[in-house]
C-alpha positions in Angstrom: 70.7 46.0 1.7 70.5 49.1 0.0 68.2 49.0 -3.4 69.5 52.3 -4.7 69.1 52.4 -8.7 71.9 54.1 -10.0 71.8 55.9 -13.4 73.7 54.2 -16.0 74.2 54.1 -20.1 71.8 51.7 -22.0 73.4 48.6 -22.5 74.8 48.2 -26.3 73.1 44.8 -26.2 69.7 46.3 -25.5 69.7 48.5 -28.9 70.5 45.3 -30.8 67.7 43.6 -28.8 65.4 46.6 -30.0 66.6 46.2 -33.8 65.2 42.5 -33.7 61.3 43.1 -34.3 61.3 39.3 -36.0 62.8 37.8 -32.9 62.8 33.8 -33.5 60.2 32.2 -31.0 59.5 28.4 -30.6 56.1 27.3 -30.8 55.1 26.4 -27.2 53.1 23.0 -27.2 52.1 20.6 -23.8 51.2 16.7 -24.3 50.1 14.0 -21.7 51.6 11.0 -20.3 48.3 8.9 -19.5 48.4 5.4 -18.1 45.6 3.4 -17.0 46.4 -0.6 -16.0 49.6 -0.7 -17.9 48.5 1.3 -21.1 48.5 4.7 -22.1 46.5 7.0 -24.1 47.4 8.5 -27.6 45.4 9.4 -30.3 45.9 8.7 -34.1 45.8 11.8 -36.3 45.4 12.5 -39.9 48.8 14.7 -40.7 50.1 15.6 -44.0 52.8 12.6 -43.2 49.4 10.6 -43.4 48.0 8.9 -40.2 49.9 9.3 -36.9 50.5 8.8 -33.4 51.1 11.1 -30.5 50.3 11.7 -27.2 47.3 14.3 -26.6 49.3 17.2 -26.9 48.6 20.9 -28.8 49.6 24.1 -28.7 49.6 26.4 -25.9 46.9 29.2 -26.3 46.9 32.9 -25.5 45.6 33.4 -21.7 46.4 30.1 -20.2 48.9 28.1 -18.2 50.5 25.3 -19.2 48.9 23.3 -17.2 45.3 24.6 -18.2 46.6 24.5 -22.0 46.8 20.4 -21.0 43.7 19.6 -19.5 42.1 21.5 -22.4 43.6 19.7 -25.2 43.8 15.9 -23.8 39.5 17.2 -23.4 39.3 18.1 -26.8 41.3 15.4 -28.3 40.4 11.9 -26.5 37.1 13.0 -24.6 38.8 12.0 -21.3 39.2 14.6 -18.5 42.5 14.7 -17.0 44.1 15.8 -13.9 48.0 16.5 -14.3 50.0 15.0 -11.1 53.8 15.5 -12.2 55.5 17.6 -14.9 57.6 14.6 -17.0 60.0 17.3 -19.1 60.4 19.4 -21.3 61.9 19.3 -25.0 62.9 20.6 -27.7 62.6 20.0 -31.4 63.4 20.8 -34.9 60.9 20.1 -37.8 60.4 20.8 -41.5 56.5 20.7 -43.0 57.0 18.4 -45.8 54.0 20.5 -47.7 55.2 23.6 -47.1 59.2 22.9 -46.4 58.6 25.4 -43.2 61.1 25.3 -40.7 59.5 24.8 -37.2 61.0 24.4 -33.7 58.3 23.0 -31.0 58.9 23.8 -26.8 57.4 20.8 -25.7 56.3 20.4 -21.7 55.1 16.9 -21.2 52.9 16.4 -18.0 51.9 13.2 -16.3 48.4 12.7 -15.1 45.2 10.7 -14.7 42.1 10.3 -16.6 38.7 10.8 -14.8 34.9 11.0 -16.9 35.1 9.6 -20.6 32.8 12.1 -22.4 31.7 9.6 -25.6 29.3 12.3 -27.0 32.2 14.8 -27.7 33.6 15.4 -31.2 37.2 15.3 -31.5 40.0 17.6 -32.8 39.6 17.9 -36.2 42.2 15.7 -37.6 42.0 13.3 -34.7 40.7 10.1 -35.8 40.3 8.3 -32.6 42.1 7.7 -29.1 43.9 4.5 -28.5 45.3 2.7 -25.4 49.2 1.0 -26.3 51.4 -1.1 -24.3 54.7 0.6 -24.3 55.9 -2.5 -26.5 53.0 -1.8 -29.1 53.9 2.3 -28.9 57.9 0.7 -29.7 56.7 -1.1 -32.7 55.2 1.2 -34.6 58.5 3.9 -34.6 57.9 5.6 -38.0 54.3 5.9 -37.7 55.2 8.7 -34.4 54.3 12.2 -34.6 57.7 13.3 -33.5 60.6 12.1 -31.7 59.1 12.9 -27.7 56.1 10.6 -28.7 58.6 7.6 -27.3 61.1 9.8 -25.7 58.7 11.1 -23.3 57.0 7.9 -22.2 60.6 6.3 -22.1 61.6 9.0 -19.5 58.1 8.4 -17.8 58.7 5.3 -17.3 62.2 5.6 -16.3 60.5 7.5 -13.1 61.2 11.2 -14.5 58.8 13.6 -12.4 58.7 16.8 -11.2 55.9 18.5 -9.1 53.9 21.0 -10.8 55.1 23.7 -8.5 58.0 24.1 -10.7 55.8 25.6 -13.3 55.2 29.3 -12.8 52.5 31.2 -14.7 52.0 34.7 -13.9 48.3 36.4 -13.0 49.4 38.6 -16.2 48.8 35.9 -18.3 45.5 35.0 -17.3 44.5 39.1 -17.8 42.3 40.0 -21.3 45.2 41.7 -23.0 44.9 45.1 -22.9 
């Protein structure tokens, strides 16, 4: 096979690409899919919607994987460690801040997993009032007091046997380098 780079025009699309400095970007977030004997883990949270439910989820940081961005944040928001098994999906959403009428769209990649050490002494997230094991009927019941829409969806597809191995995932060393 011959790899010989031939000299060509710029493409017209790449001066357009170049002309978009404010390129639209989702807000990249992970959450967890925790069961222990028939229940899984969520955690209520303060929101300006007033008190909520979601899985342990957050934003992914600068730095880390998105598998790494997990374990960090179901740590910091139930006090559980946890050891992602299966990737469950990955979704999309629209939102709008009801303070600030902001129009959001969250990446969301859902992993399954299991807990190991409860860490009692920890703080919380701020916001995060506690961490709660549901049924799946007592998650259903409660519809409107849901974070957002993949709060169900997520543990519905869970459920339904959705899982991927983690080797699907790819994060590049470049990420994980101090930025230069």
């Amino acid at each position: 096979m011959n790899c010989k780079v031939e000299d060509s025009k710029p493409s017209p699309g790449l001066a357009i690409i170049a002309a978009m400095p404010n390129r639209w970007k989702p807000n990249v977030t992970v959450a967890a899919i925790v069961e222990r004997e028939g229940r899984f883990l969520f955690v209520e949270e303060n929101t300006a919607d007033g008190l909520r439910l979601n899985n342990p989820a957050g934003h992914l940081d600068p730095g880390e994987s998105p598998v790494d961005a997990c374990v960090r944040e179901v740590l910091e928001e139930t006090a559980y460690d946890f050891e992602p098994t299966a990737l469950v999906g990955v979704y999309l959403n629209r939102f709008r801040r009801t303070r600030t009428g902001d129009d959001i769209t969250y990446l969301r990649i859902t992993f399954a997993g299991s807990v190991g050490a409860h860490h009692a002494w920890r703080a919380l997230d701020d916001g995060i009032v506690r961490a709660v094991w549901l049924t799946p009927d007592e998650l259903r019941s409660c519809r409107a007091r849901h974070r957002s829409p993949f709060v169900l969806l997520s543990l519905e597809d869970y459920l339904g046997g959705r899982r991927m191995p983690l080797d699907v995932i790819h994060t590049d060393a470049s990420v994980l380098q101090p930025p230069r």
